[in-house]
LUMLUMDREN-2810 file (N, C-alpha, C; in Angstrom, 1 decimal):
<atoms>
<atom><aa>X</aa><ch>A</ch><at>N</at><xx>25.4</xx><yy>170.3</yy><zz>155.4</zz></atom>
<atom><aa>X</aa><ch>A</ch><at>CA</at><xx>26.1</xx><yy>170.2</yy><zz>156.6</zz></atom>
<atom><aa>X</aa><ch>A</ch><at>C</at><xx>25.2</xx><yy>169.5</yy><zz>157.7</zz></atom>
<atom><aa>X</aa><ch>A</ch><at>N</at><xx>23.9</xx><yy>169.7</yy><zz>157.7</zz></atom>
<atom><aa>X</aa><ch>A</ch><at>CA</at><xx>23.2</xx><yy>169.4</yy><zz>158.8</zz></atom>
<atom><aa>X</aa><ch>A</ch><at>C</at><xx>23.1</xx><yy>167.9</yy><zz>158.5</zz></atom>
<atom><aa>X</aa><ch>A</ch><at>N</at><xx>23.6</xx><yy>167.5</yy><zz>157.5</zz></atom>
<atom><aa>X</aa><ch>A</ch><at>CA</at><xx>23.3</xx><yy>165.6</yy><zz>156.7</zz></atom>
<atom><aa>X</aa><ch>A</ch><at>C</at><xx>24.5</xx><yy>165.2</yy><zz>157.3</zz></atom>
<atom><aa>X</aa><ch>A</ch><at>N</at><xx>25.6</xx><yy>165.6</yy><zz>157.7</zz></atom>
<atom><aa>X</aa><ch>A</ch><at>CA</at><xx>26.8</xx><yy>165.2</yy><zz>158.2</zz></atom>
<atom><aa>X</aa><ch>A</ch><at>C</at><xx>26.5</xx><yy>165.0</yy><zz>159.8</zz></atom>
<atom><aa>X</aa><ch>A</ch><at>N</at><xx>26.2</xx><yy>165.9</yy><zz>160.2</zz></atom>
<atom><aa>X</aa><ch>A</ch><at>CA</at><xx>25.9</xx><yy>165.7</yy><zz>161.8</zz></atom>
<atom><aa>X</aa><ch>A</ch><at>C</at><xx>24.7</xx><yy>164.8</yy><zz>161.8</zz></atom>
<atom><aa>X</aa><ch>A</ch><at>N</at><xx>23.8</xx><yy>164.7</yy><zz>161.2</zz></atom>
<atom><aa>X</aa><ch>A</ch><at>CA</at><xx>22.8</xx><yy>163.2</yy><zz>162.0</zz></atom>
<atom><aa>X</aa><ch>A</ch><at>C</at><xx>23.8</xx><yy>162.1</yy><zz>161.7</zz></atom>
<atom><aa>X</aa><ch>A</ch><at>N</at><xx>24.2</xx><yy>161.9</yy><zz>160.8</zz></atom>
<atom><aa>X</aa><ch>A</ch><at>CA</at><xx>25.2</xx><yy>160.6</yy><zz>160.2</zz></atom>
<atom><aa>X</aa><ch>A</ch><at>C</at><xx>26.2</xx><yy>160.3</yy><zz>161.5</zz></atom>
<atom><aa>X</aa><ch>A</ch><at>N</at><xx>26.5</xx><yy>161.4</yy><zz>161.9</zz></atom>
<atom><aa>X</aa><ch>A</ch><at>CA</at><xx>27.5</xx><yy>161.3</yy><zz>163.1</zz></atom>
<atom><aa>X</aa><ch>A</ch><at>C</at><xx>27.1</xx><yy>161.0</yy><zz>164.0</zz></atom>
<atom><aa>X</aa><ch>A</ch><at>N</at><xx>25.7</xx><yy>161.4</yy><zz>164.4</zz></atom>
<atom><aa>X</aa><ch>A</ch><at>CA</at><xx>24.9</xx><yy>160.7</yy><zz>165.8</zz></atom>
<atom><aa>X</aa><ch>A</ch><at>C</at><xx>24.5</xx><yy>159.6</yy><zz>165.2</zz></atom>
<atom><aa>X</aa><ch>A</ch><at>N</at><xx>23.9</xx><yy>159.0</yy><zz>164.0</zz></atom>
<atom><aa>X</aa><ch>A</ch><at>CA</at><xx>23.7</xx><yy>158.1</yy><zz>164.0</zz></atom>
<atom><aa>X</aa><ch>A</ch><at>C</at><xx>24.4</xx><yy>157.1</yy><zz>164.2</zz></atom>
<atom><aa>X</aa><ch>A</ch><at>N</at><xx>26.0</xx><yy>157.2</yy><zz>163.7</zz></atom>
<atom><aa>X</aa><ch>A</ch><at>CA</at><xx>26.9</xx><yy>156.1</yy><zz>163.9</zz></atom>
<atom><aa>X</aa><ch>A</ch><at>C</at><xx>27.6</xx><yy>156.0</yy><zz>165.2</zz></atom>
<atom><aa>X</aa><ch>A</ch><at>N</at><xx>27.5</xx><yy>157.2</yy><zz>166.1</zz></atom>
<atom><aa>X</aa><ch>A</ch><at>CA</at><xx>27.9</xx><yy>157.3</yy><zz>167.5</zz></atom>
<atom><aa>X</aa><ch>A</ch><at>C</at><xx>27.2</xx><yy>156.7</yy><zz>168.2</zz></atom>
<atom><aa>X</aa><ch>A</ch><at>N</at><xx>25.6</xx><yy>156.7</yy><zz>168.3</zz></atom>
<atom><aa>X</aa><ch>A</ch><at>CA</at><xx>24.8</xx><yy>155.6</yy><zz>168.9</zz></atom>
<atom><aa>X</aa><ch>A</ch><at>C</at><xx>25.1</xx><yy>154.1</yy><zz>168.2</zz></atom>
<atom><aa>X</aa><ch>A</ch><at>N</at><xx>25.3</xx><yy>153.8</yy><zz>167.5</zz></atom>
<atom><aa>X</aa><ch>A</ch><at>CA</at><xx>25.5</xx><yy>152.8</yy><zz>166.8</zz></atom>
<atom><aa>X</aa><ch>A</ch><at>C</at><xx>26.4</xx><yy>152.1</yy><zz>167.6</zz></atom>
<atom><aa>X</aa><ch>A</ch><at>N</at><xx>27.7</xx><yy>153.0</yy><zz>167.6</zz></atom>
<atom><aa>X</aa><ch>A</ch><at>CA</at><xx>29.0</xx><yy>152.3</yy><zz>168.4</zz></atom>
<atom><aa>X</aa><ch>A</ch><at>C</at><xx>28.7</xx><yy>152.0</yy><zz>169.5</zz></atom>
<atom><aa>X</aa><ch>A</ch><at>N</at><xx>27.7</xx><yy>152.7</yy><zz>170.3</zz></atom>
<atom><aa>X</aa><ch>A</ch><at>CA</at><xx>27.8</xx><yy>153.5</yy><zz>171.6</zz></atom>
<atom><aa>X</aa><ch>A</ch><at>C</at><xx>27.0</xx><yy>151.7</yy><zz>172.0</zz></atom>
<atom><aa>X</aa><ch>A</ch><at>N</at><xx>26.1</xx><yy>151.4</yy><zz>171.4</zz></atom>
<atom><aa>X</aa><ch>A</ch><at>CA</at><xx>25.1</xx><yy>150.1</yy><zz>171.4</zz></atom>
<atom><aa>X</aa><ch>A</ch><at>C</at><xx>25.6</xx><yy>149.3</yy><zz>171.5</zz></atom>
<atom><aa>X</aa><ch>A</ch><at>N</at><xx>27.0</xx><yy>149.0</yy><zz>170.5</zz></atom>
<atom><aa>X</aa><ch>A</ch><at>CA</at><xx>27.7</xx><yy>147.6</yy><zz>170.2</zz></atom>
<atom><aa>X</aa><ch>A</ch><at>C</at><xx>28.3</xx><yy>147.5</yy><zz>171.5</zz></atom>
<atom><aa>X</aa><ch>A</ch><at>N</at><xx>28.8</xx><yy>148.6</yy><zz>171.9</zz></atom>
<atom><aa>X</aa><ch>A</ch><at>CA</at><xx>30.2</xx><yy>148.9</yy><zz>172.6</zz></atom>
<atom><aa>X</aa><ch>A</ch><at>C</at><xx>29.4</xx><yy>148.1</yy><zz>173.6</zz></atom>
<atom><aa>X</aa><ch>A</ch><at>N</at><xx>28.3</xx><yy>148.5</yy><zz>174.1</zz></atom>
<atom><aa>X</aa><ch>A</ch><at>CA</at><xx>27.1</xx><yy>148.5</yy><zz>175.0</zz></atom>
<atom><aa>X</aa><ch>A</ch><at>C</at><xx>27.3</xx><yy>146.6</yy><zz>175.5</zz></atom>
<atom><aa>X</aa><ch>A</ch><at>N</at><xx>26.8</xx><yy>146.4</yy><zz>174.3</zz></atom>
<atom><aa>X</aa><ch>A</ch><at>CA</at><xx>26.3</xx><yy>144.8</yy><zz>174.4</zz></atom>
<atom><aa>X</aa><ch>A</ch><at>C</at><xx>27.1</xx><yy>143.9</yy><zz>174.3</zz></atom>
<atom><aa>X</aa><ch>A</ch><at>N</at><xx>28.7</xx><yy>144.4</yy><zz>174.1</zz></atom>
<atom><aa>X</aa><ch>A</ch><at>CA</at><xx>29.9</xx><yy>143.4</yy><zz>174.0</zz></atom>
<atom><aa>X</aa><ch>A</ch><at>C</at><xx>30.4</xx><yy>143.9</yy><zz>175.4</zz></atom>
<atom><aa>X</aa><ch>A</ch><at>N</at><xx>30.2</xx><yy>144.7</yy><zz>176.2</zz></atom>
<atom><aa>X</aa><ch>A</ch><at>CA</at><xx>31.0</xx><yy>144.6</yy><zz>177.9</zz></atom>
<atom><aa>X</aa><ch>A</ch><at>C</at><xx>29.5</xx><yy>144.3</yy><zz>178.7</zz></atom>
<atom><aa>X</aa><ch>A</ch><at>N</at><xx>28.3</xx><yy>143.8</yy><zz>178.3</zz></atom>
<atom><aa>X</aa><ch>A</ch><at>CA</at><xx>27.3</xx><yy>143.3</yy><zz>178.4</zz></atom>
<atom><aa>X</aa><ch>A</ch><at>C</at><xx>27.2</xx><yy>141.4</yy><zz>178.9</zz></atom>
<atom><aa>X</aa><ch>A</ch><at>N</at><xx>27.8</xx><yy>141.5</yy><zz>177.3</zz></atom>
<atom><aa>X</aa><ch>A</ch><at>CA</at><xx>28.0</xx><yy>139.6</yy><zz>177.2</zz></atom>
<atom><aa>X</aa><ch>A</ch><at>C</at><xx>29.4</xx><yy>139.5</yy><zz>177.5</zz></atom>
<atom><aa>X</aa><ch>A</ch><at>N</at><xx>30.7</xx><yy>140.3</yy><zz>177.8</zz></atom>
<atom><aa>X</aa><ch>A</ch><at>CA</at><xx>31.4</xx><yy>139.9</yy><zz>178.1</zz></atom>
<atom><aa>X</aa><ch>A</ch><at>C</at><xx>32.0</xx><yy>140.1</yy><zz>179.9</zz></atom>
<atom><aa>X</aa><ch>A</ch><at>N</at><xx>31.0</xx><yy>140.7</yy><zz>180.4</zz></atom>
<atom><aa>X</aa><ch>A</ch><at>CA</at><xx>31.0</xx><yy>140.6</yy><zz>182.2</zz></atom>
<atom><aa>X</aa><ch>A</ch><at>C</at><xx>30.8</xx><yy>139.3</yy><zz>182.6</zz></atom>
<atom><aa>X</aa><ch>A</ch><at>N</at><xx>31.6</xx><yy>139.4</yy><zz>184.1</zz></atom>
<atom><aa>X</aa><ch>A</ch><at>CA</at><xx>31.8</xx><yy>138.0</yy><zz>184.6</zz></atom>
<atom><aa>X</aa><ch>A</ch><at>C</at><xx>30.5</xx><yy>137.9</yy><zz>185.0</zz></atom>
<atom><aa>X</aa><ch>A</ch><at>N</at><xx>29.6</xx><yy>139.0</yy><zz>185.5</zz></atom>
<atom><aa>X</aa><ch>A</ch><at>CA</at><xx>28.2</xx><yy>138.5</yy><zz>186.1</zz></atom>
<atom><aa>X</aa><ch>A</ch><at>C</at><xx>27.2</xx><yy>137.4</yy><zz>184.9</zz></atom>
<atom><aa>X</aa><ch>A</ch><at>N</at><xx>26.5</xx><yy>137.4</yy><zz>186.6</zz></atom>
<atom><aa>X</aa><ch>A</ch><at>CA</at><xx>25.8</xx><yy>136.4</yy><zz>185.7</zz></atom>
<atom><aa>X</aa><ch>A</ch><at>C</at><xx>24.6</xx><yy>136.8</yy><zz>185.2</zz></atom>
<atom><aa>X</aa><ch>A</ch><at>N</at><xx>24.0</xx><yy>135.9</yy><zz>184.4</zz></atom>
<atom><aa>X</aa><ch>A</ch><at>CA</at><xx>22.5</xx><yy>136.2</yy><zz>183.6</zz></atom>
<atom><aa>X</aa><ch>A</ch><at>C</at><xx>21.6</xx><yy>137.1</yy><zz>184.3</zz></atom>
<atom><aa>X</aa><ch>A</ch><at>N</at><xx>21.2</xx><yy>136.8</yy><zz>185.3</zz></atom>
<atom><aa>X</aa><ch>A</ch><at>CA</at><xx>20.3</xx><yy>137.1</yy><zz>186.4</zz></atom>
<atom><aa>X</aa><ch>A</ch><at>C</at><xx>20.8</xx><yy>138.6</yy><zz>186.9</zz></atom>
<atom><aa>X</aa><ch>A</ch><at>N</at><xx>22.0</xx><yy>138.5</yy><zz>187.3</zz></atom>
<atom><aa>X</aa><ch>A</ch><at>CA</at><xx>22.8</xx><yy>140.1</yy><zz>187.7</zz></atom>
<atom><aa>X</aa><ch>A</ch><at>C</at><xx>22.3</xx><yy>140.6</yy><zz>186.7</zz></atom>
<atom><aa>X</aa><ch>A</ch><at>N</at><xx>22.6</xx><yy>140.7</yy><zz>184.9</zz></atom>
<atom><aa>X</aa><ch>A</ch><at>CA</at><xx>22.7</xx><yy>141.6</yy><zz>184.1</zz></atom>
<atom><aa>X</aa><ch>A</ch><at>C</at><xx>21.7</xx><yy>141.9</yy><zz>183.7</zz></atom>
<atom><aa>X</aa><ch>A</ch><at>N</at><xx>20.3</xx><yy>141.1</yy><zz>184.0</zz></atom>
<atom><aa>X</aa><ch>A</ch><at>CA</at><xx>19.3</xx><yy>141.5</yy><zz>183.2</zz></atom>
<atom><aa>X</aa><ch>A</ch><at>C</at><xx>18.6</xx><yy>142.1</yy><zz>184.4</zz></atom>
<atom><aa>X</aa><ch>A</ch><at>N</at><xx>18.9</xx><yy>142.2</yy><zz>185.9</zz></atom>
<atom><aa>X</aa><ch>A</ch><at>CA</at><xx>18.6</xx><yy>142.8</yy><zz>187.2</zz></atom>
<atom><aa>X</aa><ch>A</ch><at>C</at><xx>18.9</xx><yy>144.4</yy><zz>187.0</zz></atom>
<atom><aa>X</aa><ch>A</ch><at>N</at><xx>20.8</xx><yy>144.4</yy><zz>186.4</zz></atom>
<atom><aa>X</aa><ch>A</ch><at>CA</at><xx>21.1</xx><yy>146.0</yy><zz>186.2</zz></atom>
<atom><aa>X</aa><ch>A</ch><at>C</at><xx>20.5</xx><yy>146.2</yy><zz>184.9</zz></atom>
<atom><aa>X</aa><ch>A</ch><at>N</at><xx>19.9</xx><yy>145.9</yy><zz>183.7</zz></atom>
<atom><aa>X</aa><ch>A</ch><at>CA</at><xx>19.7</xx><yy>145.9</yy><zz>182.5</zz></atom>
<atom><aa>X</aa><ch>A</ch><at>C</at><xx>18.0</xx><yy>146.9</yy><zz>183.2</zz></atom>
<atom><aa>X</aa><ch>A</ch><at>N</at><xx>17.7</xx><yy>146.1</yy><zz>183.6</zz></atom>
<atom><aa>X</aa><ch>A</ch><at>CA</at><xx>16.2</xx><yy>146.8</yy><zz>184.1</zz></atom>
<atom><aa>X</aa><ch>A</ch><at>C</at><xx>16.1</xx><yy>148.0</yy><zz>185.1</zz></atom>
<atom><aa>X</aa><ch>A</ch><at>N</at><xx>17.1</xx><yy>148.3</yy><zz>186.1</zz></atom>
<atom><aa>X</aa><ch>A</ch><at>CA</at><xx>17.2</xx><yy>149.4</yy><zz>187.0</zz></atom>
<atom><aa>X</aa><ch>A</ch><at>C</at><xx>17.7</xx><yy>150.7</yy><zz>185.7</zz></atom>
<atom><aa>X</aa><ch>A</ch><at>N</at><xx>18.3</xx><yy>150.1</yy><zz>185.1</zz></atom>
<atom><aa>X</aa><ch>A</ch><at>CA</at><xx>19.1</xx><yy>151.5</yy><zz>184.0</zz></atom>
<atom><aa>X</aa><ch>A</ch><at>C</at><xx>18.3</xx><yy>151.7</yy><zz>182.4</zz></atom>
<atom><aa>X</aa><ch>A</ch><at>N</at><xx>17.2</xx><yy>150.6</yy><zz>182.4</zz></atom>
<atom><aa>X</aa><ch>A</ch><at>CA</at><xx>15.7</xx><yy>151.4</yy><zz>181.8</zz></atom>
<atom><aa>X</aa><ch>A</ch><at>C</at><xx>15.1</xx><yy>152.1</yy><zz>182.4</zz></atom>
<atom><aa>X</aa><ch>A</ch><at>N</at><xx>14.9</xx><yy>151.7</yy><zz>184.0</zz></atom>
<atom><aa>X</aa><ch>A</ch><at>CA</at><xx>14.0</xx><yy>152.5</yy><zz>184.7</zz></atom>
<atom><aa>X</aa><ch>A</ch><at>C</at><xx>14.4</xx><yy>154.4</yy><zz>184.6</zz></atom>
<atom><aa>X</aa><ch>A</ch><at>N</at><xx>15.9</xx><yy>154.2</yy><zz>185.3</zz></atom>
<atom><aa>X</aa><ch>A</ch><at>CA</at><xx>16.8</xx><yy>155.5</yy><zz>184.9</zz></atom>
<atom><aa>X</aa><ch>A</ch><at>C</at><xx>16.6</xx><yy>156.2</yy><zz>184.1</zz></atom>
<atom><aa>X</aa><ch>A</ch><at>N</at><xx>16.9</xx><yy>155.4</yy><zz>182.9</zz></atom>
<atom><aa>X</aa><ch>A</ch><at>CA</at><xx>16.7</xx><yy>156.5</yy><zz>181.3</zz></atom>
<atom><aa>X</aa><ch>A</ch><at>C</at><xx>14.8</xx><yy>156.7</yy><zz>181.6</zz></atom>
<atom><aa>X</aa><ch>A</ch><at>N</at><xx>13.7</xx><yy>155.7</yy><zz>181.7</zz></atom>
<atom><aa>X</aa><ch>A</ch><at>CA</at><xx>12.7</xx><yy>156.3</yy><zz>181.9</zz></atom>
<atom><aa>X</aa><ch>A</ch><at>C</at><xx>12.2</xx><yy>157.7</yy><zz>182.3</zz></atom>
<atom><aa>X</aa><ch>A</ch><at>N</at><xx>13.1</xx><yy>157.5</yy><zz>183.6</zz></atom>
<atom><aa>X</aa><ch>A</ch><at>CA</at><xx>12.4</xx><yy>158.4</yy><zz>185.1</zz></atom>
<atom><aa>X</aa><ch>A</ch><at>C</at><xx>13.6</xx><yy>160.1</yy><zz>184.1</zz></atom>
<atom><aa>X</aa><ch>A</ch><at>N</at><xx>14.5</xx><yy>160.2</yy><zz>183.7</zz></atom>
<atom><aa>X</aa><ch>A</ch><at>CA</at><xx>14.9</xx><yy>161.4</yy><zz>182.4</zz></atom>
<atom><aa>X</aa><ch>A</ch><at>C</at><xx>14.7</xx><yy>161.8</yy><zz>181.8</zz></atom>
<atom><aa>X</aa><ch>A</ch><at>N</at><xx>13.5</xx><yy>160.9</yy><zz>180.7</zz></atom>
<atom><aa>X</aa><ch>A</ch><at>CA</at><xx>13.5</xx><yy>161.2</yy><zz>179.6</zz></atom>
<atom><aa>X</aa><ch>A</ch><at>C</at><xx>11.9</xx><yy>161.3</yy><zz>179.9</zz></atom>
<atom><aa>X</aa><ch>A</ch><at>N</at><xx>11.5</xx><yy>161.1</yy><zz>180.9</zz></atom>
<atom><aa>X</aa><ch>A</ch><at>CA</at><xx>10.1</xx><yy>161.3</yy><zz>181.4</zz></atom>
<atom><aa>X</aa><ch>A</ch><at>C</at><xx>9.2</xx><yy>163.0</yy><zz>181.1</zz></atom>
<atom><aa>X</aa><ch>A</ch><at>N</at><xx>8.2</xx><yy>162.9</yy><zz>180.3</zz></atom>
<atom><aa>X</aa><ch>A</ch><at>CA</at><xx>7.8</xx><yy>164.2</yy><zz>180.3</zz></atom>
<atom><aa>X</aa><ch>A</ch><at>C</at><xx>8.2</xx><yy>165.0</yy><zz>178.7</zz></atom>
<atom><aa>X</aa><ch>A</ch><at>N</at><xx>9.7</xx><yy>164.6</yy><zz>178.3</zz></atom>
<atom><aa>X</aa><ch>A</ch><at>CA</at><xx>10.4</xx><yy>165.5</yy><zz>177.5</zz></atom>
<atom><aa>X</aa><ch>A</ch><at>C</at><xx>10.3</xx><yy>164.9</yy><zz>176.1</zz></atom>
<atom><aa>X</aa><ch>A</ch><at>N</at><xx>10.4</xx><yy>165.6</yy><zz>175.2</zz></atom>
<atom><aa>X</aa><ch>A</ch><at>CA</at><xx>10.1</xx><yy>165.3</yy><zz>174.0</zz></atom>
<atom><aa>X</aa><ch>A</ch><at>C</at><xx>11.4</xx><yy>165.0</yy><zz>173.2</zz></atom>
<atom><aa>X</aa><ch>A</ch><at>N</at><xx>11.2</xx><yy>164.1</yy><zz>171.6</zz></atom>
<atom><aa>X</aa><ch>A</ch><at>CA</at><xx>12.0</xx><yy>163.7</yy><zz>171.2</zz></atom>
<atom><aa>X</aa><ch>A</ch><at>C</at><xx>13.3</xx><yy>164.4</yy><zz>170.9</zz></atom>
<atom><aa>X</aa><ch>A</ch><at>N</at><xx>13.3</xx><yy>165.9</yy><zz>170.7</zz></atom>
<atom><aa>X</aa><ch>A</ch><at>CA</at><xx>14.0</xx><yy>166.4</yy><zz>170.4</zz></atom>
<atom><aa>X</aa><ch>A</ch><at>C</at><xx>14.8</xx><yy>166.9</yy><zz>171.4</zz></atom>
<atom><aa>X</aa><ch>A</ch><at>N</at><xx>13.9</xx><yy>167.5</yy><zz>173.0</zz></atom>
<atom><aa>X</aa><ch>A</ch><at>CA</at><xx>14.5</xx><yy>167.8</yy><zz>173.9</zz></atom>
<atom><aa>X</aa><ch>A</ch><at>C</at><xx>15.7</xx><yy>166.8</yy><zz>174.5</zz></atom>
<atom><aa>X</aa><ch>A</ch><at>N</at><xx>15.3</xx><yy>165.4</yy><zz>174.1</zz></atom>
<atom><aa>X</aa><ch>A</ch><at>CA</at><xx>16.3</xx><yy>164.6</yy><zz>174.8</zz></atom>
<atom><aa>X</aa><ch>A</ch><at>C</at><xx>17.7</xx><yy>164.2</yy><zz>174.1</zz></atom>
<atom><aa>X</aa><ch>A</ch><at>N</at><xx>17.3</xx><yy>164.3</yy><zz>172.4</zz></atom>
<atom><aa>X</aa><ch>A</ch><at>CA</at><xx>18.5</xx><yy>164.7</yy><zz>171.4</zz></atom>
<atom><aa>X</aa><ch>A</ch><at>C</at><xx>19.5</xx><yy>165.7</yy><zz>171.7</zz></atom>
<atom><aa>X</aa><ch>A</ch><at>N</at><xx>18.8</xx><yy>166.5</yy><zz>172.0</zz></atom>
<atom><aa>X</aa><ch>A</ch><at>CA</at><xx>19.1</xx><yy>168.0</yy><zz>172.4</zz></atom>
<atom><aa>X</aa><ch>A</ch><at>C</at><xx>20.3</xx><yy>168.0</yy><zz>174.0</zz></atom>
<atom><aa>X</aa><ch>A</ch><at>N</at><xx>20.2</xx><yy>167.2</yy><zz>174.6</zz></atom>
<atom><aa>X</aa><ch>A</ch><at>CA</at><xx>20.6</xx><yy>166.9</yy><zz>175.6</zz></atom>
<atom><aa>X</aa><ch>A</ch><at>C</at><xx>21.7</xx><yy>166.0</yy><zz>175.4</zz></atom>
<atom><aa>X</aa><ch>A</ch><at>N</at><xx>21.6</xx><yy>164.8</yy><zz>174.5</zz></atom>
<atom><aa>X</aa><ch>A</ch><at>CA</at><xx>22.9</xx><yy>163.6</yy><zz>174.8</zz></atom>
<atom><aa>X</aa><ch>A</ch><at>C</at><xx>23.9</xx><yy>164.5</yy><zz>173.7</zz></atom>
<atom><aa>X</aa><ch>A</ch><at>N</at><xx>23.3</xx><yy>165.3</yy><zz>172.7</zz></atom>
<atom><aa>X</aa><ch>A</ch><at>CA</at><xx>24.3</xx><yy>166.2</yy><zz>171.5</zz></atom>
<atom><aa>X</aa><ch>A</ch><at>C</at><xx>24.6</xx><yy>167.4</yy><zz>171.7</zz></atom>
<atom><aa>X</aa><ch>A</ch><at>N</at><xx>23.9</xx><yy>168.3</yy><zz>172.6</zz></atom>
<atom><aa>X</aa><ch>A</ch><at>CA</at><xx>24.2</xx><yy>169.5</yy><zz>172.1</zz></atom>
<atom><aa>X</aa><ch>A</ch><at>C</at><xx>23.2</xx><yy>170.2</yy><zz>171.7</zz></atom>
<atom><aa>X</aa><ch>A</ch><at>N</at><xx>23.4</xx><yy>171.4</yy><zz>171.9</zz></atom>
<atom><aa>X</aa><ch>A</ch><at>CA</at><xx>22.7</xx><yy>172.3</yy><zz>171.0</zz></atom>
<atom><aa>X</aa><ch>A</ch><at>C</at><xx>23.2</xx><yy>172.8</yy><zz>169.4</zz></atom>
<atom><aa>X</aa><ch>A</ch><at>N</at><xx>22.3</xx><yy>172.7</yy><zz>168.5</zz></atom>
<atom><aa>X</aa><ch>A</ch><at>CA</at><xx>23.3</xx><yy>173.0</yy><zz>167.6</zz></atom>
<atom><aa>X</aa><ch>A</ch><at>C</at><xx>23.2</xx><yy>174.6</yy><zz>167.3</zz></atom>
</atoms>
């Protein structure tokens, strides 16, 4: 059971990526805008996931199991 639920995060992130980088390349902004917000919303996920460990942060986008 516990092999079915990583498979499920795995392919959820998966989607979650594509989904990500096709309304990415498909916004009207331009180059310069996207890779301006591309870098403010690494900093974001940085300044969250700052301090916390790999699991803690799993633990956060899934659930507890």
């Amino acid at each position: 059971m516990e092999n079915s639920n990583n498979t499920s995060g795995k392919t959820f992130l998966f989607g979650a990526l594509i989904g990500a980088a096709l309304a990415w390349f498909l916004s009207p902004k331009t180059g310069k805008e996207n890779r301006k917000e591309a870098l403010e919303k690494v900093d974001e996920l940085k300044k969250k996931v700052e301090g916390k460990t790999v699991k803690e942060v799993l633990e956060n986008v899934f659930g507890k199991n």
